[in-house]
C-alpha positions, -999 to +999 in steps of 0.1 A: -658-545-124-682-514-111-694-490-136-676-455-142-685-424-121-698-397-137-681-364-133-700-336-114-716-313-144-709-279-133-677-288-153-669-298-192-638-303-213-634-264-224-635-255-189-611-276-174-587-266-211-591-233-197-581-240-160-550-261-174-533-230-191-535-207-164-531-231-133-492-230-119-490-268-112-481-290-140-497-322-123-527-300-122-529-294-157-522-329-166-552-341-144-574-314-165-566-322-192-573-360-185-605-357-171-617-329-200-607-357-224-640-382-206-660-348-204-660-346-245-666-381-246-629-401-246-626-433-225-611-438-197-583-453-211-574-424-233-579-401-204-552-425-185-529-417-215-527-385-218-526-384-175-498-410-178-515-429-155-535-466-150-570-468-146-574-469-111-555-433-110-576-418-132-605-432-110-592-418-077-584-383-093-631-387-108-632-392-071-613-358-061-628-337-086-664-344-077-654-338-040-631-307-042-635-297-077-604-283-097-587-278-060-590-317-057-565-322-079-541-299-065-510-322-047-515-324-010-487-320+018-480-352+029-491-366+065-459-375+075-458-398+103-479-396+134-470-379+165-455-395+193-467-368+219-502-365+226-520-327+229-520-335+273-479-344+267-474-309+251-490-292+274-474-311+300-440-300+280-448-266+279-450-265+318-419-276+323-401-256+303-418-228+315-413-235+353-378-248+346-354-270+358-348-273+398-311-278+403-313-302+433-335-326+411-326-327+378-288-311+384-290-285+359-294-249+358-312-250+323-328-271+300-310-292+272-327-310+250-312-339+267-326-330+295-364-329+281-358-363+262-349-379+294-378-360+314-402-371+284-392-406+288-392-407+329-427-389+332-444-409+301-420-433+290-424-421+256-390-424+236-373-395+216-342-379+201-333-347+207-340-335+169-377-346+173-377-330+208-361-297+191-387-298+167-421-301+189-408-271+213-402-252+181-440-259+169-449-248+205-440-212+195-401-221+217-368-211+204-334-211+221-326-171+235-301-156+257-320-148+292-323-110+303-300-101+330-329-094+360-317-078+394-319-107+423-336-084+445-357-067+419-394-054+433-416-060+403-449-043+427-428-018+427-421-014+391-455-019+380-464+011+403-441+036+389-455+033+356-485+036+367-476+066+386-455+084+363-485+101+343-489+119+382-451+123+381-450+143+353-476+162+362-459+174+392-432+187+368-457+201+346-477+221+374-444+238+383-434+252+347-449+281+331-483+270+315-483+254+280-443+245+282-434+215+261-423+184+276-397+161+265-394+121+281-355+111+285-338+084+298-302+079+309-273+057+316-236+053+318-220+024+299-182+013+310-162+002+277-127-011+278-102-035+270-119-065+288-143-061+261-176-084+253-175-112+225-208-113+213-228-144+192-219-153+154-229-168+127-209-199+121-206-239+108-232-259+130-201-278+152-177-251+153-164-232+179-155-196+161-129-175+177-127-138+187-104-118+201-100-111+237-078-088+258-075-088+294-061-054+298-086-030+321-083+008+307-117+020+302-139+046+295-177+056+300-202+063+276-229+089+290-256+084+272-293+102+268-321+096+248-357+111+237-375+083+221-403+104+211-385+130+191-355+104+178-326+120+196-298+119+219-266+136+239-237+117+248-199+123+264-176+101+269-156+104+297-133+087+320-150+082+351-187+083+365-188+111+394-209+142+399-187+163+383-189+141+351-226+138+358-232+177+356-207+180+323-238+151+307-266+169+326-253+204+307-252+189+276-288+170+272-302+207+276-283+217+245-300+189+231-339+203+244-359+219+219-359+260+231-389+266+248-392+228+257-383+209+296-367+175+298-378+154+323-350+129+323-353+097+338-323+076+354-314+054+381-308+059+414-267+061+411-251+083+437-238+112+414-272+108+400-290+120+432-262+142+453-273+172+464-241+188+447-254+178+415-258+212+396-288+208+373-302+230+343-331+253+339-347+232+315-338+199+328-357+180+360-347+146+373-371+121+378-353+081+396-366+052+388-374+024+411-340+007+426-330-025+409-351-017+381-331-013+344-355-029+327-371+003+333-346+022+318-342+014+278-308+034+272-296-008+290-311-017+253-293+009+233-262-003+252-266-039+238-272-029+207-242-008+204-220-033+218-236-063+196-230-041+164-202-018+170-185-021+201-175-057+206-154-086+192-125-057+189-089-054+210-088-013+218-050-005+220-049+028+243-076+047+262-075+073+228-084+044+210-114+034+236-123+074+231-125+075+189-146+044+188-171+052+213-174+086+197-177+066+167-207+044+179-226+070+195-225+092+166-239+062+144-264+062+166-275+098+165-274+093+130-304+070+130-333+087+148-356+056+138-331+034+159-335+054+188-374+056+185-373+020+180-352+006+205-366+036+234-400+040+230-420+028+258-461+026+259-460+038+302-440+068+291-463+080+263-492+106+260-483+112+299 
């Protein structure tokens, strides 16, 4: 039998006593107090009975102190078992997932994790279940999320440019205003609401299909909505159709809604009663389009989903009155929380302009 190992001697018994009553780990204060028992002298044996332990125990945990010191003794996260995929199988995982399925090969639209374990087992024969497949995309930084609705025809050059040109945009507004006039950054949308109404995601049992009411009646209404991220407020109308004359009732009403003194430069698509001639528009209010087949642009399309995810859907509305109150109701909820607004609108391309 070898000869015991001495413990390092930076360490002795009133230390480690010391360490035991403060340390949060009762297997940690156990092996202290073990190991202070050799330091004053004890055997080995005595130290593996007040550790509960056999010898060789008692030897492996000498071994651990001298190497880490108190930390050493500390329980370690298990291994686990080995990985199946390799660091060029990842990466090769993340490429496909991030190019995506092509419908004419694999004959889906989207990836399932199906789909991946049957990919992972054609392209390296490597054999998993979905669960472990779920798992490595999620330590990839992947999780499952609905996609973002993106305009087929969409120019993103062309997006790109107009933030980069709307610091000159704005200052085309700004040369024709009386020097040192304040400047407020809107946007604005419409939103239709109505009886075919949106059933939005919910928490439920894993295997369950949970239900929500649907109507397939088709009165509706439209929210007119306006926002100033920078200064945490809105105007809104609701009204029961989109049209210039509707347009000019919205336009009238976001410059109540400008500070006195200030100019709103109000951004919004390129709608047809947004850009008529006929459109009558305020002093204090100039209208600046953004790029076609662009809402992404536009974050009143964010405030949308958020009122419908919270407030708006998952309900039957039983007359157009009834539309009316609760669209009232969510926009004035909304007005209600400036932080929301500056949270939700605020964009970096539109700032310090």
């Amino acid at each position: 039998m070898g000869s015991a190992i001495s413990l390092r001697e930076d360490f002795d018994g009133t230390a480690l006593r010391r360490l035991s009553r403060t340390t949060k780990s009762a297997n940690q204060a156990r092996r202290l107090l073990a190991l202070a028992e050799i330091y004053d002298g004890g055997s080995r044996s005595a130290a593996a009975r007040i550790g509960g332990v056999g010898l060789q125990i008692v030897r492996d945990w000498v071994l651990r102190f001298n190497a880490h010191g108190p930390d050493g003794l500390l329980d370690g996260k298990a291994p686990g078992p080995r990985s199946r995929l390799n660091d060029a199988q990842r990466r090769a995982l993340v490429d496909v997932v991030e190019s995506g399925p092509i419908p004419a090969i694999h004959g889906v639209v989207r990836w399932r994790l199906i789909d991946l374990v049957q990919w992972l087992h054609d392209e390296f024969a490597v054999s998993l279940d979905e669960t472990t497949v779920s798992r490595e995309l999620k330590k990839l930084g992947y999780v499952k999320l609905t996609a973002r609705p993106r305009h087929h025809a969409q120019n993103e050059h062309a997006m790109e440019a107009f933030k980069k040109g709307f610091a000159a945009e704005l200052a085309k507004v700004r040369a024709s205003l009386p020097k040192g006039t304040p400047i407020e950054i809107w946007f604005q949308d419409e939103a239709r609401v109505g009886q075919k109404n949106k059933i939005t995601r919910r928490w439920a049992r894993r295997g369950s299909r949970p239900s929500a009411p649907k109507d397939q009646r088709t009165i509706s209404a439209y929210i007119f909505g306006a926002i100033c991220p920078e200064h945490g407020k809105g105007a809104g109308l609701v009204l029961p159709f989109c049209n210039t004359e509707t347009m000019a009732l919205h336009l009238a009403e976001i410059s109540l809604a400008v500070a006195p003194g200030a100019h709103a430069v109000v951004l919004m698509d390129q709608a047809g009663w947004h850009t008529t001639g006929k459109l009558e528009v305020p002093g204090n209010v100039s209208i600046v389009a953004l790029p076609a087949k662009c809402p992404e642009l536009n974050p009143v399309e964010n405030i949308w989903q958020f009122m419908r995810d919270n407030w708006l859907s998952n309900r039957v509305f039983t007359s157009y009155d009834n539309i009316i109150d609760h669209c009232c109701e969510a926009w004035s909820k909304l007005i209600d929380q400036p932080w929301r607004i500056m949270t939700i609108g605020r964009r970096q391309w539109a700032r310090g302009s």
